[in-house]
C-alpha positions in Angstrom: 285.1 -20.7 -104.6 285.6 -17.7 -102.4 287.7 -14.9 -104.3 289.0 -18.0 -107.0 288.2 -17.7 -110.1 286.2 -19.7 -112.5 285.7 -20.5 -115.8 283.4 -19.1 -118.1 281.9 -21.9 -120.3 281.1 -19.8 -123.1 284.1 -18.1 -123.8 286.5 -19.7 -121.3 287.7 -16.7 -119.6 288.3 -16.7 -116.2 286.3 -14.7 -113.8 287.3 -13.4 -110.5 285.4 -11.7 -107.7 286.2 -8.8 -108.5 285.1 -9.4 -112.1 281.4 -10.3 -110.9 279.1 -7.0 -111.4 277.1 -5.1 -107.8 274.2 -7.6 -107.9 270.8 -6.1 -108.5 267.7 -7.9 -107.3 266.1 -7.3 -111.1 269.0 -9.2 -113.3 271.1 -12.3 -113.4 275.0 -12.2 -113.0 276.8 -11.9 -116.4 280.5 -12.5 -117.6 282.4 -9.3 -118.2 283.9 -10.5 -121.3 281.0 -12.1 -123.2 278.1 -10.8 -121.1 276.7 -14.9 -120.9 274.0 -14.4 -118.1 274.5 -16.3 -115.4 273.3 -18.2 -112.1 274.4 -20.1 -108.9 274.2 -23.7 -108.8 270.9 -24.9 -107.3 272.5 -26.5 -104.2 274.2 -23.1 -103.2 271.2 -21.4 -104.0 268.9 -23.2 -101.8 271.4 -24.4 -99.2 272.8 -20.4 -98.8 269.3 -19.3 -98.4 267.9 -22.0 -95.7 270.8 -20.9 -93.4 269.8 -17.5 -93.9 266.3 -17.3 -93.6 266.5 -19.6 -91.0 269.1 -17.7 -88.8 267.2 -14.4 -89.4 263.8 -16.3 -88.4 265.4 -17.3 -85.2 266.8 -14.3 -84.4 263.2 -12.7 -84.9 261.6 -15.3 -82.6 263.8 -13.9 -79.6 262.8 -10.6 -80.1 259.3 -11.4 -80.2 259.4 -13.2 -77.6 261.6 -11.2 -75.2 264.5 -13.0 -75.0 266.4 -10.1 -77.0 265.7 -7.1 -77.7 264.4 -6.3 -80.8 266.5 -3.6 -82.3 269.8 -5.5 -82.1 267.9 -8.6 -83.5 266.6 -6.7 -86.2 270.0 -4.7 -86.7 271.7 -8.3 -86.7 269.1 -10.1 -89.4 269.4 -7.0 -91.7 273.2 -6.9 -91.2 273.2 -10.7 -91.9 271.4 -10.4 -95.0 273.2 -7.3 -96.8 276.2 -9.7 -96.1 275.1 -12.7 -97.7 273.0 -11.9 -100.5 275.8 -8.6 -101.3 279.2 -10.0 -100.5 279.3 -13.3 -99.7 276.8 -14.5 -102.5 278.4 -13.8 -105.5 281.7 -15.1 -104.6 280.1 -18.5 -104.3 278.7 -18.3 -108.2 278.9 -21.5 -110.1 278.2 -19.8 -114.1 275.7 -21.8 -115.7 274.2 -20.9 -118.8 271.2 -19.1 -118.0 268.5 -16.5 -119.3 265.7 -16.4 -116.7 266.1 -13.5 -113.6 268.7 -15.7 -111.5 268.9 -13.0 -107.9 265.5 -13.4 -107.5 265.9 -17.0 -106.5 267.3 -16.7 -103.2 265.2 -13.8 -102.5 262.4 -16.6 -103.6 263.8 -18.7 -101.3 264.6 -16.5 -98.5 260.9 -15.3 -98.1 259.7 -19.2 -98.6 261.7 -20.1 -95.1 260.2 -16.5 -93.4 256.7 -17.5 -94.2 256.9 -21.1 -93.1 258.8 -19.9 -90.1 255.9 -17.6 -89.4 253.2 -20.4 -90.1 255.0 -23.0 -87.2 255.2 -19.8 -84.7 251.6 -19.2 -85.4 250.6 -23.0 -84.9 252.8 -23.0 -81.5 250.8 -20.1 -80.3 247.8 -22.3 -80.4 249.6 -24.6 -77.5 251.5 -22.9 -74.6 255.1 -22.7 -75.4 255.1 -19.6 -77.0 252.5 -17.7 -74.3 255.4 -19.4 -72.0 258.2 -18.1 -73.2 257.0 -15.1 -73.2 255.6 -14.8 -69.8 259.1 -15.7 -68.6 260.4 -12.5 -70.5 258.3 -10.4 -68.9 257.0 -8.9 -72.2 253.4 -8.1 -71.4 253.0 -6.8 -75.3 254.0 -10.2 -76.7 251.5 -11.7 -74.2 248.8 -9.2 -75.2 249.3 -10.7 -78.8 249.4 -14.2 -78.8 246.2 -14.1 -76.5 244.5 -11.9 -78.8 245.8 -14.9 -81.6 244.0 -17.4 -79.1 246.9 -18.4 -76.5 245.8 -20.1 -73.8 246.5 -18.5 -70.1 245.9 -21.6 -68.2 248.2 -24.1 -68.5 248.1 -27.6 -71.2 247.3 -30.8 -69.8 249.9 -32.4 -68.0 251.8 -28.9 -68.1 254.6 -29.0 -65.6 254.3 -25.2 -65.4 251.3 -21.9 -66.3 251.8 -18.8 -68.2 251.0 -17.3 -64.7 253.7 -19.1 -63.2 256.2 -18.1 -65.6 255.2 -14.8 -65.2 255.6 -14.2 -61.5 259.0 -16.2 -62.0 259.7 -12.6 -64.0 258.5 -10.4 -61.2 256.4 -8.4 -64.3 253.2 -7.3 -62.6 251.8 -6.2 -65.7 252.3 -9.6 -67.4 250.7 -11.5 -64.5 247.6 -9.1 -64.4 247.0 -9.1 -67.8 247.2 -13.1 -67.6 244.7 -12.8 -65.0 242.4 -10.7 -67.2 242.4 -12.9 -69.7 241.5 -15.9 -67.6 244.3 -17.6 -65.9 242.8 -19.2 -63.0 244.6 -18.2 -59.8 244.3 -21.1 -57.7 245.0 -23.9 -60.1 247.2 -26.6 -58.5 251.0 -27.2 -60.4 252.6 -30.3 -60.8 254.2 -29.8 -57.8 251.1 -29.3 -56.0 251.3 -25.4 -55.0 249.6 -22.7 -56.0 250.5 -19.4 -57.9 250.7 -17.7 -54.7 253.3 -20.5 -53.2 255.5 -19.5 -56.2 254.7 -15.5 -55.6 256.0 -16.0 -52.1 258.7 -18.3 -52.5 260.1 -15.4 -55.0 259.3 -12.2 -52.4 257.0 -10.5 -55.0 254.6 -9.0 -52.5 252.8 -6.9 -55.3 252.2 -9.9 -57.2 250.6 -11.6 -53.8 248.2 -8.9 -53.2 246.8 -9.0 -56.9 246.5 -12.5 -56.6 244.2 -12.5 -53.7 242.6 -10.2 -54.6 241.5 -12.1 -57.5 240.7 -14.9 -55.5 243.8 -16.2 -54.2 243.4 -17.8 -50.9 246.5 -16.6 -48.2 246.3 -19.7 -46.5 246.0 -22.6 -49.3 248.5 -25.2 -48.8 250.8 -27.3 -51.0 249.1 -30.7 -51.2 252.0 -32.7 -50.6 253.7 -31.2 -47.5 250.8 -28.6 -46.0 253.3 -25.1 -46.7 251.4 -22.0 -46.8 252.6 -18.6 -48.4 253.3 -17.4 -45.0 255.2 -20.1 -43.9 257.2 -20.2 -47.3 257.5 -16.2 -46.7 259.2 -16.4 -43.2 261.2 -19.2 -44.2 262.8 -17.2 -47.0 262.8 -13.6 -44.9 260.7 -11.6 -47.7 259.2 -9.2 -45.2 257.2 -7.1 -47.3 255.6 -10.8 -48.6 255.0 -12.0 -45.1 252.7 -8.3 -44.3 250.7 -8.3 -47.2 249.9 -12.4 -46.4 249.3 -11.4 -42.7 247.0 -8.3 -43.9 244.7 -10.2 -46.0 244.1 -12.5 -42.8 246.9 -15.9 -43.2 247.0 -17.7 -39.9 250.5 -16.9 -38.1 249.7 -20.1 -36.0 249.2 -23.3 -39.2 251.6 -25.7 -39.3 252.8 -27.7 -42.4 253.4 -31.6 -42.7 256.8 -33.7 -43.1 259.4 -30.9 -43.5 257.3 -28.3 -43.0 255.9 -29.2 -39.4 257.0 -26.0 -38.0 254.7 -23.0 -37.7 255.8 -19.4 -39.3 257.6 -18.4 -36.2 259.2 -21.2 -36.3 261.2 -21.2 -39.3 262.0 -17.3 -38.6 263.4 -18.6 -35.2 265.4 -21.5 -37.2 266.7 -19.0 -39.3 267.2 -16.0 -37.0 265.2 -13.7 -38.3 264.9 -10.9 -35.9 262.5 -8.6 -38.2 260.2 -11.7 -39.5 259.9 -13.2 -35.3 259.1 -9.3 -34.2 256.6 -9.4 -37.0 255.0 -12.4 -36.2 254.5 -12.4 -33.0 253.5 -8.6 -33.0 250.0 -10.4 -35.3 249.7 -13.6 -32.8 252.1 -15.8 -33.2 252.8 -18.6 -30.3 255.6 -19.1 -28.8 255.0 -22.3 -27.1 253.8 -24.6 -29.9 255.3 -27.7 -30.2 256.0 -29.8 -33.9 256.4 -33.4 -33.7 259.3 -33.5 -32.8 258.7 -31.3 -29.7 260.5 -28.6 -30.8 259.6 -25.0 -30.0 260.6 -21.7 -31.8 262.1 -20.7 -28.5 264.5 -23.7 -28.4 265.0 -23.7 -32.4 266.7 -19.6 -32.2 269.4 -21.6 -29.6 271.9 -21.5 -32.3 271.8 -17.9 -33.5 274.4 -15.9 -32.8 272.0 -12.5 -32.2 270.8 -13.6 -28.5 268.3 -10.7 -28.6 265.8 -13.1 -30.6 266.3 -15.7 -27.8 265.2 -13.0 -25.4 262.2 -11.7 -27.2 260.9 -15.0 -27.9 261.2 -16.1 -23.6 260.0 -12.4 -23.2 256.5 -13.1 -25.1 256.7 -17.0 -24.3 255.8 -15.4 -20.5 253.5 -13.3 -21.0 251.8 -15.7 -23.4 252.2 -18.1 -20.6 249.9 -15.7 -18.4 246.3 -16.9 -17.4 244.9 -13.5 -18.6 247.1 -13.4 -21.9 246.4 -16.8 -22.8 242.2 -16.6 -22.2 242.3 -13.6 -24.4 244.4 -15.1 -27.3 
């Protein structure tokens, strides 16, 4: 019925939009030629104000959550309202004979979806998708509140994935410590079979390693499946600043991983010719002359890189590691 008009079954005159009265929240719709009060059928009432309320609910969930921010969501739900209930609204009017106060009803309505809206977030707060979501954002406030509702920081059973996890997937410190302060437990296992810190290295966030050993973290806990450590997952990715805060709080330079990962620290720096991370490592220890299974060395695995220096640093140390005194000492 948008902008046709309609028949008004009292005295059969048509009515046109621009006929139809400003609507007021306090009074019905009424026919400008016989003043019959008026009201939208009950099928565009309710079916107007579900897609509302439930667009504006949505858009409220992303900014609590993060995912938006919440001054355009909020500019958007108001927008979206105004627009229905003061334009679009009464061009959709159906008269039917009626005496009661007919503009309250989608405002009935409207406020029935909010607060049923608000009654499933508060019930998903109670499991872990919401504290997840919201980790992921990085929004440390929205974290602060759903644990203060009774979100859990540890992950559900059978979880594939934590709060904390999520939240060094961010890189927001201030998310993961507050996590941490509210009980996440910083060496739970994940599905994958890696620890919080594996993840932390794996994404470079050296400030995020530091506060989660020294909560209890352990530098050199490997992934159950393959044997990684944060060092070796550090030097195989080049995250410097990562691979000197694990080597600080004491991870071995010299561990070796299983399967794909039976290659020691200097190893994977040589494989990827990394002059910075091989400098590093050996500078704290690191041997040259280890062997993996299949007899490789991180001498011979730096063949292929095109900077020649690392080849010559690496047969520099491999000699004097190869040294009677050097090697008693070491």
């Amino acid at each position: 019925m948008f902008g046709r008009g309609v028949i008004c079954p009292n005295c059969n005159n048509e009515i046109t939009s621009k006929d139809i009265l400003r609507p007021r929240l306090s009074s019905a719709q009424k026919c400008p030629h016989c003043s019959m009060s008026f009201r939208n059928s009950w099928k565009r009432e309710i079916a107007g104000s579900l897609i509302t309320g439930t667009v504006i609910a949505a858009m409220l969930l992303l900014a609590g959550l993060g995912i938006a921010h919440w001054s355009v969501m909020l500019l958007l739900s108001l927008s979206i309202f105004t627009l229905y209930y003061f334009k679009v609204y009464p061009l959709i009017y159906v008269p039917v004979r009626s005496d009661d106060n007919g503009r309250l009803i989608p405002l009935v309505i409207f406020l029935v979806v909010l607060l049923m809206f608000t009654a499933a977030l508060s019930y998903s707060v109670k499991g872990s998708s919401a504290i997840l979501l919201a980790a992921r954002g990085g929004n440390a406030t929205i974290v602060k509140i759903l644990l203060a509702l009774g979100a859990d920081p540890n992950p559900a059973k059978g979880a594939e994935s934590s709060p904390l996890e999520m939240a060094i997937m961010s890189g927001n410190i201030k998310v993961v410590e507050t996590l941490i302060e509210n009980g996440a437990v910083v060496n739970v296992r994940d599905s994958r079979g890696g620890h919080p810190i594996h993840l932390a290295a794996g994404q470079g966030h050296a400030d995020i390693i530091s506060l989660l050993i020294a909560s209890g973290a352990d530098p050199d806990s490997k992934y159950a499946y393959f044997g990684a450590t944060p060092l070796m997952i550090a030097a195989d990715n080049g995250y410097m600043e990562a691979a000197r805060v694990l080597i600080g709080s004491g991870a071995r330079v010299n561990v070796r991983g299983k399967l794909n990962w039976d290659r020691t620290p200097l190893m994977l720096a040589a494989e990827n010719c990394s002059k910075e991370m091989v400098e590093l490592l050996l500078a704290n220890g690191a041997r040259v002359n280890i062997k993996s299974t299949l007899k490789n060395t991180a001498l011979m695995l730096s063949g292929d890189c095109k900077d020649k220096e690392i080849t010559k640093i690496l047969e520099r140390y491999a000699a004097e590691q190869a040294r009677p005194d050097t090697a008693s000492s070491q």
